[in-house]
Residue frames as a rotation matrix with the C-alpha (Angstrom) as fourth column:
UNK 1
0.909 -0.273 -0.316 -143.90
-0.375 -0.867 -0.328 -52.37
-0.184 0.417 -0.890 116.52
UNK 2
0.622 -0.729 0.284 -140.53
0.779 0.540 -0.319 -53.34
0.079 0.420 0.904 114.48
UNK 3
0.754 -0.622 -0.209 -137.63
-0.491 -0.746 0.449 -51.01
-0.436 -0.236 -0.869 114.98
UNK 4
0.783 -0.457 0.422 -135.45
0.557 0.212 -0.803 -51.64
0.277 0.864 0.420 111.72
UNK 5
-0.076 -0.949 -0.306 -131.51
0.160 -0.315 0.936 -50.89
-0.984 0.022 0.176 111.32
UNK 6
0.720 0.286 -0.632 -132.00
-0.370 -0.612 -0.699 -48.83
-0.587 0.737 -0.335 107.74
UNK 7
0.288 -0.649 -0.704 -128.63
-0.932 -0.360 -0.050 -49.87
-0.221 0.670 -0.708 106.79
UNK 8
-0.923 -0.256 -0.286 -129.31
-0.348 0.875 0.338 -53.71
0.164 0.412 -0.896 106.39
UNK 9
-0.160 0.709 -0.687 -132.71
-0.485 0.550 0.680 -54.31
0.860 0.442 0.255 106.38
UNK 10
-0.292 0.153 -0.944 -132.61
0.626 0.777 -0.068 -56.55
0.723 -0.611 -0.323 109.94
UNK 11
0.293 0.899 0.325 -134.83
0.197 -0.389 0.900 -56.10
0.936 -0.199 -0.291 112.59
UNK 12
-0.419 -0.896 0.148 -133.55
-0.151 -0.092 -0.984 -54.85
0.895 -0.435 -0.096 115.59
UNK 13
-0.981 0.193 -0.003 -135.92
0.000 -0.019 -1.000 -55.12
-0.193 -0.981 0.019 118.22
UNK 14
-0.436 0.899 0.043 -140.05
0.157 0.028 0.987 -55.67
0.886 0.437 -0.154 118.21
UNK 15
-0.966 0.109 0.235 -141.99
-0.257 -0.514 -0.818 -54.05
0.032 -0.851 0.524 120.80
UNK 16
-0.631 0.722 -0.284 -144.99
0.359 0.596 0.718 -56.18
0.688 0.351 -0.635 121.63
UNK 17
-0.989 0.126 -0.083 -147.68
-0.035 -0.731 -0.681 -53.31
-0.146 -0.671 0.727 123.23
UNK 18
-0.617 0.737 -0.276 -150.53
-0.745 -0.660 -0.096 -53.19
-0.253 0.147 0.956 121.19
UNK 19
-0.358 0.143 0.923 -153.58
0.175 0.981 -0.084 -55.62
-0.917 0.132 -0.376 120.57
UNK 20
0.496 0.784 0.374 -154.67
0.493 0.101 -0.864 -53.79
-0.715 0.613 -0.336 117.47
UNK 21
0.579 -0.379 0.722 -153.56
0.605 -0.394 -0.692 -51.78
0.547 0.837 0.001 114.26
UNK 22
-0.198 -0.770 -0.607 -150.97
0.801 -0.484 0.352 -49.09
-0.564 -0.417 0.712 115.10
UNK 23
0.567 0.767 0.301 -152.28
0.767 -0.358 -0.533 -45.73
-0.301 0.533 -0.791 114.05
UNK 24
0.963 -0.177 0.201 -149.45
-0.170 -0.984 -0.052 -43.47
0.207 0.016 -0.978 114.89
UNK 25
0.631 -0.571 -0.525 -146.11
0.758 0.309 0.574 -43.68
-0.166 -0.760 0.628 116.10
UNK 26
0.785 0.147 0.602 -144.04
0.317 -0.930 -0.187 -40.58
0.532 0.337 -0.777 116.79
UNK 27
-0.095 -0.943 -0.318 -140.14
0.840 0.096 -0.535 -39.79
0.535 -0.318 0.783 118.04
UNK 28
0.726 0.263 -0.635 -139.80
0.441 -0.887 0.138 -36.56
-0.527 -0.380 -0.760 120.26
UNK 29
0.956 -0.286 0.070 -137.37
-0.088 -0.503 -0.860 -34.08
0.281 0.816 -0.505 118.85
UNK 30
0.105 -0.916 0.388 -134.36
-0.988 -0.052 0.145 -35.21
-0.112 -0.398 -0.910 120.98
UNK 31
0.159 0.053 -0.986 -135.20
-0.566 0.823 -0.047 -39.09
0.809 0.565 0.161 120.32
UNK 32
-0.900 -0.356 0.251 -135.16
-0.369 0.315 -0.875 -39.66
0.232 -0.880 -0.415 123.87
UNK 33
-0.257 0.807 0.531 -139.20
-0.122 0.518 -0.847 -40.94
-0.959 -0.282 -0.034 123.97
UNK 34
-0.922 0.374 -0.097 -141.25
0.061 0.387 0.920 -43.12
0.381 0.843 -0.380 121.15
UNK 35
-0.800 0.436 0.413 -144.91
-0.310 0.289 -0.906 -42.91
-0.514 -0.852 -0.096 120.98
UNK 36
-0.691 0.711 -0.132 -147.77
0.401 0.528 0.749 -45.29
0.602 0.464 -0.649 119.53
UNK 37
-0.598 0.775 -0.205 -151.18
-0.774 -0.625 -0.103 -44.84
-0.208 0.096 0.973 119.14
UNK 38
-0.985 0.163 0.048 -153.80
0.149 0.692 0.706 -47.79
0.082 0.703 -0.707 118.42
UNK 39
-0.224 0.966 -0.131 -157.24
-0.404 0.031 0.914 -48.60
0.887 0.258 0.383 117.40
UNK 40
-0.274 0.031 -0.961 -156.84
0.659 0.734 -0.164 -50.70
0.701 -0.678 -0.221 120.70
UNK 41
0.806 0.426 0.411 -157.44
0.094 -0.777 0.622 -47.11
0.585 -0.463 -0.666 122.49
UNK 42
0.338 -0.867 -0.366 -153.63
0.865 0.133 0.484 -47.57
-0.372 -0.480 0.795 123.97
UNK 43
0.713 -0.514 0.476 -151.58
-0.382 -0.855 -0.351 -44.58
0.588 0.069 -0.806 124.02
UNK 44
0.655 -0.724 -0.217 -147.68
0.743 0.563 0.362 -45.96
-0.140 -0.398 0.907 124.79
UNK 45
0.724 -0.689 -0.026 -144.78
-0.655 -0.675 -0.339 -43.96
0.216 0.263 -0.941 125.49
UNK 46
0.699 -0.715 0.018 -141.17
0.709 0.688 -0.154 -45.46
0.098 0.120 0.988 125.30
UNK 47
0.960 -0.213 -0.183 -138.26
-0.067 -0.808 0.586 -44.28
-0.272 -0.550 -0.790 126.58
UNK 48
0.358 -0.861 -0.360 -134.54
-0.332 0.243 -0.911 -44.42
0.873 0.446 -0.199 124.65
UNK 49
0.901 -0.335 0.275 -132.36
-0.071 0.512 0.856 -46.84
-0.428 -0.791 0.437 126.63
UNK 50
0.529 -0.773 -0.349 -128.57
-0.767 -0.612 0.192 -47.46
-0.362 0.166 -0.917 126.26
UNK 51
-0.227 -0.069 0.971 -128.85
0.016 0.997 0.074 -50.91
-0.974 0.032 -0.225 124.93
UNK 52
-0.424 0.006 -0.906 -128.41
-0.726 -0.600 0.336 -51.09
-0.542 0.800 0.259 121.45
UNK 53
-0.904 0.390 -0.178 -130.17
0.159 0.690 0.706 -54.44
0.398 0.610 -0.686 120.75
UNK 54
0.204 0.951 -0.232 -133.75
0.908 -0.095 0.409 -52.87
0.367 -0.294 -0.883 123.01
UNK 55
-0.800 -0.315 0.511 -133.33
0.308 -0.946 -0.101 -49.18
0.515 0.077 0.854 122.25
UNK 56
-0.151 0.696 0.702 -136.61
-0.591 -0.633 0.501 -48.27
0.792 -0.339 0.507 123.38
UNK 57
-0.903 0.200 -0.380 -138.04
0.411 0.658 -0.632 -49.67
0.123 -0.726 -0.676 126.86
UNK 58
-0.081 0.778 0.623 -141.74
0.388 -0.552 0.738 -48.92
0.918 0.302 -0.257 128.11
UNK 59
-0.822 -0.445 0.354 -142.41
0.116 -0.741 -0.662 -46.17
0.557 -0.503 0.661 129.76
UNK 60
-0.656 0.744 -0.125 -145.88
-0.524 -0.569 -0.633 -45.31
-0.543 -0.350 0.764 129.99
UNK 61
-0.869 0.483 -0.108 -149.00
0.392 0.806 0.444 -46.73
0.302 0.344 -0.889 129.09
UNK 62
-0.363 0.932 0.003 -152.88
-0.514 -0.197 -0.835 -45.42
-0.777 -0.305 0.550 129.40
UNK 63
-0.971 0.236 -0.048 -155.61
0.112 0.619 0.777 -46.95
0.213 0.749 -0.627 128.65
UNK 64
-0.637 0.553 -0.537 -158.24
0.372 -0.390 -0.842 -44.62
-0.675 -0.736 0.042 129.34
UNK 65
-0.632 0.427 -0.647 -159.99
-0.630 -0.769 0.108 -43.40
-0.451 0.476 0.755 126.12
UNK 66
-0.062 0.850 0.523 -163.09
-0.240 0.496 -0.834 -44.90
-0.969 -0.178 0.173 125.23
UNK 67
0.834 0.530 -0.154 -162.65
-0.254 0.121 -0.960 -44.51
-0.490 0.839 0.235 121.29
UNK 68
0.364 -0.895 0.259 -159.59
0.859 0.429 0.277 -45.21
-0.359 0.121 0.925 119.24
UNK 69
0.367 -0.553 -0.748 -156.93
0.280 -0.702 0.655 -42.98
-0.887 -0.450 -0.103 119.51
UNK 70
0.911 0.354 -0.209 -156.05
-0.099 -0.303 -0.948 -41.08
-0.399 0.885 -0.241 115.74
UNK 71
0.648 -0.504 0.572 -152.84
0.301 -0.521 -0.799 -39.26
0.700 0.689 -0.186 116.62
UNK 72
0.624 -0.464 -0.629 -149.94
0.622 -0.192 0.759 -37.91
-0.473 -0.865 0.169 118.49
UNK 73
0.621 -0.595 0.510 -147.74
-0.267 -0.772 -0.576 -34.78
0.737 0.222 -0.638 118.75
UNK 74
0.311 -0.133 -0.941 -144.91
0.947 -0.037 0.318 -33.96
-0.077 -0.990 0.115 121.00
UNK 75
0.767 0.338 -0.545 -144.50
0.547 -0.789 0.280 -30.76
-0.335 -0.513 -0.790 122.30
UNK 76
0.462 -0.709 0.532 -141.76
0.071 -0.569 -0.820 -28.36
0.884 0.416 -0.212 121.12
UNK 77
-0.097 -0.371 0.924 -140.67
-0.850 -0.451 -0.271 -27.62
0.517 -0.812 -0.272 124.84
């Protein structure tokens, strides 16, 4: 996963999690957690850190679902 700086184009960080496509990836509504989806069956959560060259850090990590994984929500609450 690449985590771009919009206003020049340069990569700010790459988050090396998944062994397969990325199906999803999804901010919460406070931007305090990232999460990815893959065909790899990997469900990853990331957590905002206060480092501005490795904003995100991992958090979480399952690898429990037998098929590959579509989608992700977070919760309103």
């Amino acid at each position: 996963i690449f985590l771009w700086n919009p206003s020049n184009y340069s990569i700010i960080d790459k988050l090396y999690v998944h062994n397969y496509t990325v199906m999803q990836i999804e901010f919460s509504k406070n931007d305090n957690f990232m999460g990815s989806v893959s065909k790899d069956r990997q469900f990853v959560l990331f957590k905002k850190t206060t480092d501005p060259k490795k904003p995100y850090e991992k958090f979480f990590v399952n690898k429990s679902h037998a098929r590959i994984i579509w989608c992700l929500a977070f919760s309103t609450d």
